[in-house]
C-alpha positions, 0 to 999 in steps of 0.5 A: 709213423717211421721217420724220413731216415728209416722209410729211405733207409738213411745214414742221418746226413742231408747234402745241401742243396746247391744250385748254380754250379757246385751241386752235380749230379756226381756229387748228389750220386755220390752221397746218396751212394754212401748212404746219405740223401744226395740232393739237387739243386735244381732251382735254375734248371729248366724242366728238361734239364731237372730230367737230365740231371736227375737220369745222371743221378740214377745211373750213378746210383740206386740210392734215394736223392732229392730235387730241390726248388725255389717256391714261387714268390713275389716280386717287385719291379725296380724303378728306373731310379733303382736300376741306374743306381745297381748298375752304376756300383757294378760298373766299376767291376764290369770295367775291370773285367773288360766287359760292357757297362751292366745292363738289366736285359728282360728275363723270363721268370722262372716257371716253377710249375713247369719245373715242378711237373718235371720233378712229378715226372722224375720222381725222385723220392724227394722234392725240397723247397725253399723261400715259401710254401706249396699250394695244397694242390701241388701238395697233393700231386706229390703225395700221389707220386710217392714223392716226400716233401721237405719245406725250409724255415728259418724260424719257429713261426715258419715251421709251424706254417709248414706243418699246417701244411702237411709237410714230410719233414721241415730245414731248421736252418740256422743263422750260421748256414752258408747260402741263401736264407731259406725262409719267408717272414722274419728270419730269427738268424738263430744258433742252429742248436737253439733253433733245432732245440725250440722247433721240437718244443714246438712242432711235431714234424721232424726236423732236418738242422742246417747250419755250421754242421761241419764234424760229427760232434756238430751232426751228433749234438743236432740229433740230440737236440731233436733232429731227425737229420743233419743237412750240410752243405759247406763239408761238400764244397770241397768234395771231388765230385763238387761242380766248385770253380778252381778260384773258389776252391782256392778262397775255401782252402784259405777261409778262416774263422769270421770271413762270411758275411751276410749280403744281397749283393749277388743276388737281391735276396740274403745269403752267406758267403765269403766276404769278398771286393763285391760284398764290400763294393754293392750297397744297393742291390736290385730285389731278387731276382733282378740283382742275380740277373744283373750280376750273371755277366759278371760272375761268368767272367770272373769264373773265367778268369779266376777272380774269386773276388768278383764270385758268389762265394757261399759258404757257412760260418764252419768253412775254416774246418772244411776238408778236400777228399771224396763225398763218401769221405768227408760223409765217413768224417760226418758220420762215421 
């Protein structure tokens, strides 16, 4: 059976899906353009935004793209004892950005299978996930549309799950990703080559390696370790088309080597980004979702004001090597 690469006719390069402000549709267009799989990140979008961005997709480009979201998962009420203790390490910065105290409002939970029918309705010709499986229904729906499907694991044990479930193509992300872990059971936080290396001894789906891929040596030396794609999503950041805030740009520009850390404090659920006053403030996060609702306030503020010590910084372990330019330049520097 041809691979995804050869049934969309793809240069091997996967744009990162990256929800909450720097993946745009220009920047998805963009890759896409240039011969690569744009993706969007789509998961804190509502069902008639999916629709928008993706129409935007297509009147900048006629190549393939990917949708990309969140699978549902479970999650636990925090107690009242939880809540105070998550507000009061927030207040200290919610003070200094002139807002009121933090406070948990109620939010309404997203919708994934009004989101998914948004995506049935689209059509892109792929839909990616992460943070779970699919159910064989939903499955099944987008087999019936045409619509490729690509799970994310960060382990072997998830790979294998996801095959079981017929997936198109599986994300080997590796501990050096930048952005939220993508898996579900325990993350291996592996080497990327390791991982990419073990899951093509080990299942028969191919695999898309993620991970601290920011030169075409890296692109190069995952294929040969059995990728079928590179996904890279920190080489973007800086891109032209990139929804990437002036501050955050800044902090990217003058990363080095060693300054991401793994952290819950944005958002509850672990992911890679810049070591910033918030990473090193919150020590008792709420659970995902909770936390990332907890935090919106502030990070709004901060993006306002341009204080990248109050953002969601994330970036992978590479970002020292990052490049500004346009998305077909920096895929040209990918994969020449």
């Amino acid at each position: 059976m041809p691979s995804i690469m050869q049934r969309l006719n793809l240069r091997p390069i996967v744009l990162a899906p990256m929800a909450g402000g720097p993946g745009t549709p220009e920047l998805a267009a963009a890759v896409s353009h240039a011969g690569g799989l744009g993706s969007l990140g789509a998961a804190y979008l509502t069902p008639a935004q999916i629709l928008e961005a993706g129409a935007a997709v297509r009147r900048l480009t006629r190549g393939p793209f990917a949708v990309n979201l969140f699978a549902p998962q479970p999650s636990v009420q925090p107690t009242e004892l939880e809540v105070e203790q998550a507000t009061a390490e927030l207040a200290p910065f919610h003070s200094d950005l002139g807002l009121p105290p933090p406070a948990l409002t109620t939010q309404a939970d997203i919708d994934f299978g009004a989101q998914l029918d948004a995506v049935l309705e689209l059509r892109p010709a792929v839909l990616s996930f992460t943070f779970g499986r699919l159910t064989a229904r939903q499955m099944e729906a987008l087999r019936e549309r045409g619509i490729l499907v690509i799970g994310t694991a960060t382990g072997l044990e998830e790979a294998r799950q996801l095959e079981a479930d017929g997936v198109d193509a599986t994300v080997v992300q590796g501990g050096a990703a930048g952005g939220h872990r993508g898996g579900w059971l325990e993350d291996e936080l592996a080497d990327t080559l390791a991982l990419t290396r073990a899951a093509a001894g080990s299942v028969r789906t191919p695999l898309i390696a993620a991970g601290g891929l920011m030169t075409a040596g890296d692109v190069r030396a995952v294929l040969e370790a059995g990728a079928s794609l590179a996904q890279c999503g920190t080489a973007f950041l800086r891109a032209t088309e990139a929804g990437t805030s002036a501050p955050y740009r800044a902090a990217l520009a003058a990363a080095k080597a060693g300054d991401t850390v793994l952290t819950r404090a944005f958002s509850g659920r672990t992911a890679r980004g810049l070591r910033n006053a918030v990473t090193e403030g919150i020590g008792q996060p709420l659970p995902y979702p909770f936390q990332n609702a907890l935090t919106r306030p502030m990070r709004a503020a901060g993006a306002a004001a341009g204080r990248a010590d109050v953002l969601s910084l994330w970036a992978g372990e590479g970002v020292a090597q990052g490049q500004e330019g346009s998305a077909a330049q920096i895929l040209d520097g990918l994969w020449p």
